[in-house]
ZATITI-999487 format. One line per field, with one value per residue (C-alpha): residue number from 0; residue in one letter; x, y, z. Coordinates in Angstrom, 1 decimal. Layout:
% ZATITI-999487
seq <- c(NUM_...) $
type <- c(A_...) $
X <- c(X_...) $
Y <- c(Y_...) $
Z <- c(Z_...) $
% end
This chain:
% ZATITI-999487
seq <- c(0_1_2_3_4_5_6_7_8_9_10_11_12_13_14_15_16_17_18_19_20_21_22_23_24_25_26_27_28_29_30_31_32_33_34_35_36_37_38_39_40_41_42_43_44_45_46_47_48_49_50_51_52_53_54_55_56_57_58_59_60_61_62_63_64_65_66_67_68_69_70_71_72_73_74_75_76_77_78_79_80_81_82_83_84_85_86_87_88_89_90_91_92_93_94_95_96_97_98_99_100_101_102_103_104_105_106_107_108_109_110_111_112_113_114_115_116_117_118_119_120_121_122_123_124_125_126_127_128_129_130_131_132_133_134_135_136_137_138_139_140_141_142_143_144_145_146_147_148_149_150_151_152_153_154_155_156_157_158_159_160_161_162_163_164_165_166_167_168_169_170_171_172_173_174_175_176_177_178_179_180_181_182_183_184_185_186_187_188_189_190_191_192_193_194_195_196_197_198_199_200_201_202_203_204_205_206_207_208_209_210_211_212_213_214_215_216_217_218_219_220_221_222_223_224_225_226_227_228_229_230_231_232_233_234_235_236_237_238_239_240_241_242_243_244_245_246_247_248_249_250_251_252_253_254_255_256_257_258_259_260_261_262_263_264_265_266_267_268_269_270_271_272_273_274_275_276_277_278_279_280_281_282_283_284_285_286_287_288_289_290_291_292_293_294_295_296_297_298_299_300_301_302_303_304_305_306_307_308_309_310_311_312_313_314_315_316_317_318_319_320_321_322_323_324_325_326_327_328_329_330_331_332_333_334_335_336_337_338_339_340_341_342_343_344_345_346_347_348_349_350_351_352_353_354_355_356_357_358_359_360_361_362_363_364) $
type <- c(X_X_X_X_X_X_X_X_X_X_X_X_X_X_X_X_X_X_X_X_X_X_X_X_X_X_X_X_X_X_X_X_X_X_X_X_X_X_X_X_X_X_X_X_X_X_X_X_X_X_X_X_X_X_X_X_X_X_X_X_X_X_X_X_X_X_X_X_X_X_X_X_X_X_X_X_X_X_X_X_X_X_X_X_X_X_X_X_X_X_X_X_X_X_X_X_X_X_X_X_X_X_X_X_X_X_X_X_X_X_X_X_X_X_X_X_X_X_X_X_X_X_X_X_X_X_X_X_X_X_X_X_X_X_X_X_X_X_X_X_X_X_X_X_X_X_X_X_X_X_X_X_X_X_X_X_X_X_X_X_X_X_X_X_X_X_X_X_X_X_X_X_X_X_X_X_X_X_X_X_X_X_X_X_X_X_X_X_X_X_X_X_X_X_X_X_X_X_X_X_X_X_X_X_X_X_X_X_X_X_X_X_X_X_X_X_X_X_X_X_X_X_X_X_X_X_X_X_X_X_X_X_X_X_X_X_X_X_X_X_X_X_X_X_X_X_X_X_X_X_X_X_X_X_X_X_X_X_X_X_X_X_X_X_X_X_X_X_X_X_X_X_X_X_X_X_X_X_X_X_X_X_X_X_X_X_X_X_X_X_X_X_X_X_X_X_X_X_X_X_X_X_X_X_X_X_X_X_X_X_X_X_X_X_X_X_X_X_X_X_X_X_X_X_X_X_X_X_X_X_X_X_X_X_X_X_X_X_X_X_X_X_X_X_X_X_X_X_X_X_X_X_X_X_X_X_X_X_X_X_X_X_X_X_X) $
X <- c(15.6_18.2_15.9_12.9_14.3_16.3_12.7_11.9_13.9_14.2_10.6_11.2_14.3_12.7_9.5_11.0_11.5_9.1_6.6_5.8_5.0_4.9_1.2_1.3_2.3_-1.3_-4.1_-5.2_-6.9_-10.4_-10.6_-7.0_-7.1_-6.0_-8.4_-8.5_-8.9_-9.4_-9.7_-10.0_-7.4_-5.6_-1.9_-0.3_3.1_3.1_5.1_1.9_1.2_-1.8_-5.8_-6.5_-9.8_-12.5_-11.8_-14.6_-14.1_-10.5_-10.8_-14.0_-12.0_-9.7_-12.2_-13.9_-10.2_-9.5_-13.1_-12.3_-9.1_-11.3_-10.5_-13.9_-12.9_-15.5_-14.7_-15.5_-13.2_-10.0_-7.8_-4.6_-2.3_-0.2_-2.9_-4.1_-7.3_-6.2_-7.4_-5.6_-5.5_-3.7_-3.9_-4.3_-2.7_-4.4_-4.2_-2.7_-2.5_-3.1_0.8_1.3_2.7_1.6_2.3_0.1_-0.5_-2.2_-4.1_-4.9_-8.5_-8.4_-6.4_-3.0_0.0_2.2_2.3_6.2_7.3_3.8_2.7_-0.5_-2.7_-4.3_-6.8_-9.1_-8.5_-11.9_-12.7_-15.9_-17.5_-17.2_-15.3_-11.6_-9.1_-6.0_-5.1_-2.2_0.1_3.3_5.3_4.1_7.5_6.4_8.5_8.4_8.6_7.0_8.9_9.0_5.7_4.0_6.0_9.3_8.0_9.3_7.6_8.7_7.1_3.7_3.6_0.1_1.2_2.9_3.5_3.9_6.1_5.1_3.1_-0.3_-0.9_-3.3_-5.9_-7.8_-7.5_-8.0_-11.0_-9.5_-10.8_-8.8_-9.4_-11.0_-11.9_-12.2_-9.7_-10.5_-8.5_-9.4_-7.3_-6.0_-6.6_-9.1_-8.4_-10.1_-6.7_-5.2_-7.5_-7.3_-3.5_-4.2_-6.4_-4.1_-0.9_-2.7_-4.2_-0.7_1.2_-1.3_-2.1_-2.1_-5.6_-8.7_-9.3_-10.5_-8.9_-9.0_-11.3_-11.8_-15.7_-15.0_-12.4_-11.1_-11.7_-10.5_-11.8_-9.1_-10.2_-8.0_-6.9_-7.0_-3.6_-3.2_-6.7_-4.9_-2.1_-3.8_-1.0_1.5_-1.0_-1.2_2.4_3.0_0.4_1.5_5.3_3.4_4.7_2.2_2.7_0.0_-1.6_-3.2_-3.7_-1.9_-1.7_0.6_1.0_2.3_2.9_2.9_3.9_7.4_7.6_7.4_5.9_6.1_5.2_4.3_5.1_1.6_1.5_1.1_2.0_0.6_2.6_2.7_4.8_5.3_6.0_7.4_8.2_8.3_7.1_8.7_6.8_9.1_7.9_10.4_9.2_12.0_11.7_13.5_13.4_12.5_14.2_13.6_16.7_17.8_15.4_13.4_9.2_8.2_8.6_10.1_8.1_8.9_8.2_7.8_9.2_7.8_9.8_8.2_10.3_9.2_11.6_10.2_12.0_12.1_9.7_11.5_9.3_10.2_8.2_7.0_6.4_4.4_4.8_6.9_8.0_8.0_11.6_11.4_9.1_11.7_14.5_12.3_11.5_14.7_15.6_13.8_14.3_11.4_10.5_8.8_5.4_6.0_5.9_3.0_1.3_2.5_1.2_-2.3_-2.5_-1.1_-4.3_-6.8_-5.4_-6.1_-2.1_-1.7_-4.0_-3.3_-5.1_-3.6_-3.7_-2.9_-1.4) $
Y <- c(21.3_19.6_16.6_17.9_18.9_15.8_13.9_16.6_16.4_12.8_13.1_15.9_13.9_10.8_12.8_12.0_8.3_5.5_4.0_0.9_-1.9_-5.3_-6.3_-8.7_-5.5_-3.4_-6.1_-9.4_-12.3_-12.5_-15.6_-16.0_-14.9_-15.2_-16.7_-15.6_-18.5_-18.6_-20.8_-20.9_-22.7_-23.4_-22.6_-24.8_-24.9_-20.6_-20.3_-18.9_-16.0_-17.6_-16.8_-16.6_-17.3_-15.2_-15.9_-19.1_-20.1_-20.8_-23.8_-24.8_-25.3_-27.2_-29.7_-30.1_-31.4_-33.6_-35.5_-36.0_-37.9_-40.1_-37.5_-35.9_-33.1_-30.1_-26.5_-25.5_-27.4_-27.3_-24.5_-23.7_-20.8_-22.2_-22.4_-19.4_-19.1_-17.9_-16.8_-18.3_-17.0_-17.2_-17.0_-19.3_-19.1_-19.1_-22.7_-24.0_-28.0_-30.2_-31.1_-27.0_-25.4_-21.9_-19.1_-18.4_-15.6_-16.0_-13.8_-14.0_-13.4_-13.5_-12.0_-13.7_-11.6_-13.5_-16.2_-17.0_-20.4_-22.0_-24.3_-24.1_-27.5_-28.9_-25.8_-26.2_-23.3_-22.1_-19.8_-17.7_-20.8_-22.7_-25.4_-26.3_-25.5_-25.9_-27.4_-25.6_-26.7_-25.8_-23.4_-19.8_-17.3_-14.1_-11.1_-9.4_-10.3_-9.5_-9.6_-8.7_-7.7_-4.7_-1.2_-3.5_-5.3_-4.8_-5.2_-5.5_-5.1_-7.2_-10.5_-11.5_-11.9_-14.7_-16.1_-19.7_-20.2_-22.7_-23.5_-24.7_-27.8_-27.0_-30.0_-29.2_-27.2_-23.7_-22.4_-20.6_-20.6_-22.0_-19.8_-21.8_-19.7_-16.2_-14.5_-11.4_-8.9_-6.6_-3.3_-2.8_1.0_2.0_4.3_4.1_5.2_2.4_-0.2_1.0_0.5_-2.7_-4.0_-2.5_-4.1_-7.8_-7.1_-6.1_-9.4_-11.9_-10.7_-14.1_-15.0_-13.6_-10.3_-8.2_-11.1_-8.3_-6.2_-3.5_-3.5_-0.5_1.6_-2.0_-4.8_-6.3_-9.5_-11.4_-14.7_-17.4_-17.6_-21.3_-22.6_-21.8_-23.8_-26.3_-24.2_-21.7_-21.4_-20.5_-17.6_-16.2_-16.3_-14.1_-11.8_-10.9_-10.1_-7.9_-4.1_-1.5_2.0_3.2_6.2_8.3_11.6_14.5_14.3_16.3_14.0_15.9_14.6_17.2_15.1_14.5_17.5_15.2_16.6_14.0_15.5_13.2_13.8_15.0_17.5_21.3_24.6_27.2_30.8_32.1_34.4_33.8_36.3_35.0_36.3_36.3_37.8_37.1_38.8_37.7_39.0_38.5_38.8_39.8_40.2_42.5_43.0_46.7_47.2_49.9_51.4_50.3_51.1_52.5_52.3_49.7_46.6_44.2_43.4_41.8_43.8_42.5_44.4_43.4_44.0_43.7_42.8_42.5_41.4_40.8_39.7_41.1_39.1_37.2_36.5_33.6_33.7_30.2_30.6_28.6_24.9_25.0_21.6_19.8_20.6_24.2_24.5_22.5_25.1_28.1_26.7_25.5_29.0_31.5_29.4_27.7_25.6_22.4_24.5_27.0_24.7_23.4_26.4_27.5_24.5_25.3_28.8_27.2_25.6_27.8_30.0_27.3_27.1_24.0_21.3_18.6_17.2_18.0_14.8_15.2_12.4) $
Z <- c(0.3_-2.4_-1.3_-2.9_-6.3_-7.0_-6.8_-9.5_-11.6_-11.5_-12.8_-15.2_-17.0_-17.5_-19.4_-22.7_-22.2_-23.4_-20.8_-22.5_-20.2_-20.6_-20.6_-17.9_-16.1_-16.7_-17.1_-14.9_-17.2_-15.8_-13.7_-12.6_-9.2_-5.5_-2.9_0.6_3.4_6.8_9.4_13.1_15.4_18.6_18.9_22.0_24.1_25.2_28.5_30.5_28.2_26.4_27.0_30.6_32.3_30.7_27.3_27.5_23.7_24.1_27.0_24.8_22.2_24.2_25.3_22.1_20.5_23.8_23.5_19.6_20.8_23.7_26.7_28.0_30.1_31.1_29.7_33.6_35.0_32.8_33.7_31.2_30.4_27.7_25.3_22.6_20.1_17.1_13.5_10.8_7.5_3.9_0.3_-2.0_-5.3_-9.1_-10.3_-7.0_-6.6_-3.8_-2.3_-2.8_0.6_1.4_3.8_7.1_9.4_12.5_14.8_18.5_19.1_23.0_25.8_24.9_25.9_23.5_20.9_20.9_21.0_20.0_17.9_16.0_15.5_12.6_11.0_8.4_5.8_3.9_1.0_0.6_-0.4_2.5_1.2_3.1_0.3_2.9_6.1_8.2_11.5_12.7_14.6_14.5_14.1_15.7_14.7_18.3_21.8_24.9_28.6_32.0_33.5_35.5_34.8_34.0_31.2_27.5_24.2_20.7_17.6_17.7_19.4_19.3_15.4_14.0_10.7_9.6_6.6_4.2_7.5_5.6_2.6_-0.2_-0.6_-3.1_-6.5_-6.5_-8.6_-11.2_-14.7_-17.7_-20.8_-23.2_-27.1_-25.7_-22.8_-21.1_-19.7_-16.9_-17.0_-13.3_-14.2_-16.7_-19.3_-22.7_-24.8_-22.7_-23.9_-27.5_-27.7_-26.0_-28.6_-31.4_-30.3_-30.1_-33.1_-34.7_-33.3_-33.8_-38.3_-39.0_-37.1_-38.3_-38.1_-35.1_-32.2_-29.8_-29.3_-26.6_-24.7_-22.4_-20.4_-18.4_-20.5_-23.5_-25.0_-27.0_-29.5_-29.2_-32.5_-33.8_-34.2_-30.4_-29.4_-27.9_-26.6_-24.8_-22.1_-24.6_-26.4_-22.7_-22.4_-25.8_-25.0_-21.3_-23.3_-25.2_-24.9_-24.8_-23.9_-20.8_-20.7_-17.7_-17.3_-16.1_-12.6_-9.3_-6.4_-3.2_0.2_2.3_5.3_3.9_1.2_-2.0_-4.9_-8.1_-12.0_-14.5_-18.1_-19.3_-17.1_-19.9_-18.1_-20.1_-20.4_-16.6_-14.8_-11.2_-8.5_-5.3_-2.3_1.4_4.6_8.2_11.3_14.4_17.9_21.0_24.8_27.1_30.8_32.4_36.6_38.4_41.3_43.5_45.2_49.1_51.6_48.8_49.2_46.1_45.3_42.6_39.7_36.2_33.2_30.1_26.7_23.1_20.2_16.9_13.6_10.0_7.4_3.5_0.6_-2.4_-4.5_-7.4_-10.8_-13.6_-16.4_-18.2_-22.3_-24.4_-23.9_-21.1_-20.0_-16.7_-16.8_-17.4_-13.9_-12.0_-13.3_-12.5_-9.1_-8.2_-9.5_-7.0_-3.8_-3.6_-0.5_-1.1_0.9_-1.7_-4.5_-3.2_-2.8_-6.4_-7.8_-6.4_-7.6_-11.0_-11.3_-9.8_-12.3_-15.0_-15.8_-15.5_-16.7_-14.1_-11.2_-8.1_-5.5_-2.0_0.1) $
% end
């Protein structure tokens, strides 16, 4: 219960306070961007837990490495248990350079039990364009473990999972796009007031360059001119313009969880003038059993009979009333006030804006 409302009024105090964000913080330059890569790999050395018989593509896999070291060996006829196919993937950074070493996380795709204490061999790492961008090998650190077997065995988090720290080497460049005369940025969450005090706030710093340097398209994107005494120091205008502080909007929103009781208010939320009644009904039925005996010697016999007692108990119902342009703060207090439960805020909160009290949307998580 005292849970509930600090998270309220937490929200509720910091309503007056500025928002403004660092623009690096609400926009992404078009171009400058992660790539996914993936790959597909053995991982050696498992202490009998890797891919057993059926899984074919495993000792094929096997086979085709031993012939490309001079070994010819037929996928029939090999038999191992210390050996796992796996799925290898990462990330590759914006503007990444061959030498770079990145993290790895790789993924049993056959009937392993466990890939702790392996060692994952050279893997080709891909993007969407086919091209290898990474190669990765090394130990895989799994953060689980797996022992014991039949209805004695034990198991720990996830040990078909492992990760490889630094475990992969970029080899090639990643295909990011330099901005060259015009940058543009993609809001991460559209909103045209957003993108207006976007435009306005480069436009503001940068009076020097010619005018309109920014200027806003639609709700999530914003071009920006390079002005000319930064054409060959287009890092450095990037750097001044993520620095930049701009104040976000979004509009009025109620987030509740109603798994864990959390109900978060943002600052825009208006209540209009409302009185609330609240009150409450308990209807508590208990079964008791009692035993019928008939007296020695007695015809009958013993039977249970069961006796119902009905109770209702209701609460007198307690009002607060909300004047005109009552604050988030106010609805905390008056909440707070008549003993709410976080279910009765809830339900409050609904019948606040079915009753078009409240000018928020109400999001359920």
């Amino acid at each position: 219960m005292k849970k509930i409302f600090t998270v309220l009024w937490i929200a509720a105090a910091l309503a007056g306070k500025s928002d403004a964000a660092r623009l690096k913080d609400l926009v992404s330059v078009e171009g400058v961007r992660e790539n996914q890569l993936i790959g597909y790999g053995i991982v050696v050395g498992l202490a009998g837990t890797g891919d057993r018989q059926q899984t074919i593509f495993s000792n094929q896999t096997l086979t085709n490495m031993l012939e490309r070291m001079g070994i010819s060996v037929s996928p029939t006829a090999i038999r191992v248990k210390n050996t796992a196919a796996v799925m290898v993937t990462a990330t590759l950074p914006a503007f990444a350079q061959p030498g770079l070493r990145i993290d790895t996380t790789v993924s049993s795709v056959g009937d392993a039990a466990n890939l702790q204490g392996g060692v994952l061999l050279l893997t080709s790492l891909r993007a969407a364009d086919g091209q290898v961008y990474a190669v990765a090998q090394g130990p895989v650190v799994t953060g689980g473990f797996a022992a014991g077997r039949g209805g004695t065995s034990q198991s720990v988090n996830h040990p078909t999972v492992g990760r490889g720290p630094n475990g992969a080497s970029v080899e090639r460049a990643a295909p990011s796009l330099a901005p060259k005369s015009v940058v543009r940025l993609q809001l991460k969450h559209s909103d045209f007031t957003t993108s207006t005090r976007i435009t306005e706030a480069i436009n503001k710093k940068f009076t020097n360059a010619a005018h309109g340097t920014a200027q806003a398209e639609n709700a999530g994107l914003v071009s920006v001119a390079i002005p000319g005494e930064y054409a060959a120091r287009a890092t450095e205008f990037l750097s001044e313009l993520e620095n930049l502080s701009v104040e976000a909007d979004s509009p009025a929103r109620v987030v509740i969880n109603e798994r864990t009781g959390t109900i978060v208010l943002g600052k825009e939320v208006r209540i209009a003038p409302v009185a609330i009644l609240h009150g409450n009904l308990n209807v508590e039925i208990q079964t008791t059993y009692a035993v019928s005996q008939p007296p020695p010697l007695a015809p009958g016999s013993t039977e249970v009979v069961p006796q119902t007692a009905v109770g209702a108990k209701e609460e007198k119902a307690r009002n607060v009333v909300l004047k005109q342009g009552a604050t988030v703060e106010e609805l905390v207090r008056a909440l707070a006030a008549i003993g709410s439960t976080p279910r009765d805020i809830i339900g409050i909160l609904q019948s606040l804006r079915t009753a078009g009290a409240m000018d928020a949307e109400i999001e359920v998580i």
